[in-house]
C-alpha positions as CSV (number, residue, x, y, z in Angstrom):
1,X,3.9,-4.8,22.2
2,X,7.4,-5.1,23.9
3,X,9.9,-2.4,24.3
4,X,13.1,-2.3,21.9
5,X,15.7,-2.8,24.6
6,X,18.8,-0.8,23.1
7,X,21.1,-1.3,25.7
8,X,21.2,-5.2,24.8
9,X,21.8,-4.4,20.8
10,X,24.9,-5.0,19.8
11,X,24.7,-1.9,17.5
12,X,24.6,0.4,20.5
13,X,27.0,-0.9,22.7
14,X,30.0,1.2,23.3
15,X,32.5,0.6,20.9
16,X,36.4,0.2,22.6
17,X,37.9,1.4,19.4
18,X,35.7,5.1,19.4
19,X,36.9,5.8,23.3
20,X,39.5,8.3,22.1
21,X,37.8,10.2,19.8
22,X,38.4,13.7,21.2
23,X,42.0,12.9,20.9
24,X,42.1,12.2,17.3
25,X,42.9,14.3,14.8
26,X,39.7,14.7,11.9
27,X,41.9,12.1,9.8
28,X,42.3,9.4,12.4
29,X,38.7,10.1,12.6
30,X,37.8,9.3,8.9
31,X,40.4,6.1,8.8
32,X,38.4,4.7,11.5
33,X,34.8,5.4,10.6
34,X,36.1,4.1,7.3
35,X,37.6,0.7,8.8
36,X,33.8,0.5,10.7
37,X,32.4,1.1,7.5
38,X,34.2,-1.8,5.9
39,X,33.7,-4.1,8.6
40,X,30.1,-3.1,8.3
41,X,30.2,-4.2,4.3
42,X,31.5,-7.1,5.0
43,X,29.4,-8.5,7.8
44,X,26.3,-7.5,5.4
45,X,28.1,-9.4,2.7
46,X,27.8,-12.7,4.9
47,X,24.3,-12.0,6.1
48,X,23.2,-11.4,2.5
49,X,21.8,-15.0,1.3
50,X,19.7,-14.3,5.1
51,X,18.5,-11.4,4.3
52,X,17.3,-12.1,0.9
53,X,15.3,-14.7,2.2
54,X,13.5,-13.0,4.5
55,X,12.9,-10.2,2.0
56,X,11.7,-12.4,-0.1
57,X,9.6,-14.2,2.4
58,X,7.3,-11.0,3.3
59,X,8.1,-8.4,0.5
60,X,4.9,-8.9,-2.1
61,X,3.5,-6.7,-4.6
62,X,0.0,-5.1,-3.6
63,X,-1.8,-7.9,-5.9
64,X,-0.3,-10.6,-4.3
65,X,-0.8,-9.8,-0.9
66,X,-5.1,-8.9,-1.8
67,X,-4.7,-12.6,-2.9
68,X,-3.2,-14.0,0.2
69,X,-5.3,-12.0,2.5
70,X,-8.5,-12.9,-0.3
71,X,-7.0,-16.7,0.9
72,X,-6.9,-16.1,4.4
73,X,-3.1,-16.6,5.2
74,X,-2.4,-16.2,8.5
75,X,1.2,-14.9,8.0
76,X,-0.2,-12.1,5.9
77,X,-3.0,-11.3,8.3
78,X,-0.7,-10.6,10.7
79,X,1.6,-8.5,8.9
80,X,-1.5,-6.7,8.2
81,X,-2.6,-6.4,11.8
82,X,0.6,-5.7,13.5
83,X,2.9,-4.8,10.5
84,X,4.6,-1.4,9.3
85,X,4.9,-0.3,5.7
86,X,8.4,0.4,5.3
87,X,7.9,1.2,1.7
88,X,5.0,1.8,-0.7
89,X,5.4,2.5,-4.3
90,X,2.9,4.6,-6.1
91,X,1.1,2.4,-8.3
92,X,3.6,-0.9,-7.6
């Protein structure tokens, strides 16, 4: 399995806009984080129809996934194999 490269991710690049932090004051601080935070809303906003899809692409309830792997889907065999559960409802 590869290694998660960080330093090519665009989420932990330094960001140009943070630079000056010690030289804020705590409410300079908090209008900024909150202007990342928006910016962060929004581009989740566009990305949503994407997302969805791929959620709904692999997310299946326990029954339906005994039936794929019963069928022997490949996709779902792999998931199995290589895949993490990122959540796993009591009973779902």
């Amino acid at each position: 399995m590869s290694r998660i490269r960080y330093d090519r991710l665009p989420t932990e690049r330094a960001n140009p806009s943070t630079g000056q932090l010690d030289r804020l004051s705590a409410a300079q601080i908090a209008r900024l984080m909150n202007r990342a935070d928006r910016r962060a809303v929004r581009a989740v906003g566009r990305a949503a129809p994407a997302l969805g899809r791929a959620v709904d692409l692999i997310v299946r309830t326990p029954r339906e996934l005994r039936r794929r792997l019963a069928q022997n889907h490949p996709f779902f065999d792999e998931i199995v194999r290589r895949g993490k559960v990122l959540y796993d409802a009591a009973h779902a």
